[in-house]
C-alpha positions, 0 to 999 in steps of 0.5 A, a space after each residue: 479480479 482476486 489476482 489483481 488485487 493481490 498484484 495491487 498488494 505486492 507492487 504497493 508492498 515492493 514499492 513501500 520497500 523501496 520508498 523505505 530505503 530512500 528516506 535519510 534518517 539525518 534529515 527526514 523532513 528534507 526534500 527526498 525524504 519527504 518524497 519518499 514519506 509521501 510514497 510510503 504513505 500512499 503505498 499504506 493507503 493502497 493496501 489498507 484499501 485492497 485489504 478492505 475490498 477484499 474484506 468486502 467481496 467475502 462479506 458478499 459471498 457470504 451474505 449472497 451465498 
């Protein structure tokens, strides 16, 4: 599961990359970069979230073990 998270954390990183490279800074809020707004967004939110059930399982561990 470990492992999966941190696949999670590097597709979301790769894709916030490529988002990132998609946005036109002359017309940000047109259409494509508001697409890509929105995928930057969610790839924020992917690893803000893995980061916080990471946090959580080793919080467990601790408290379990």
């Amino acid at each position: 599961m470990k492992y999966f998270i941190y696949f999670l954390i590097v597709t979301a990183i790769g894709l916030l990359i490529f988002n990132a490279t998609m946005l036109d800074f002359t017309n940000i809020f047109g259409k494509e970069s508001s697409v890509a707004l929105v995928g930057i967004l969610a790839c924020l939110c992917v690893i803000v979230l893995m980061i916080i059930l990471l946090m959580s399982k080793a919080i467990k561990k601790k408290v379990d073990g």
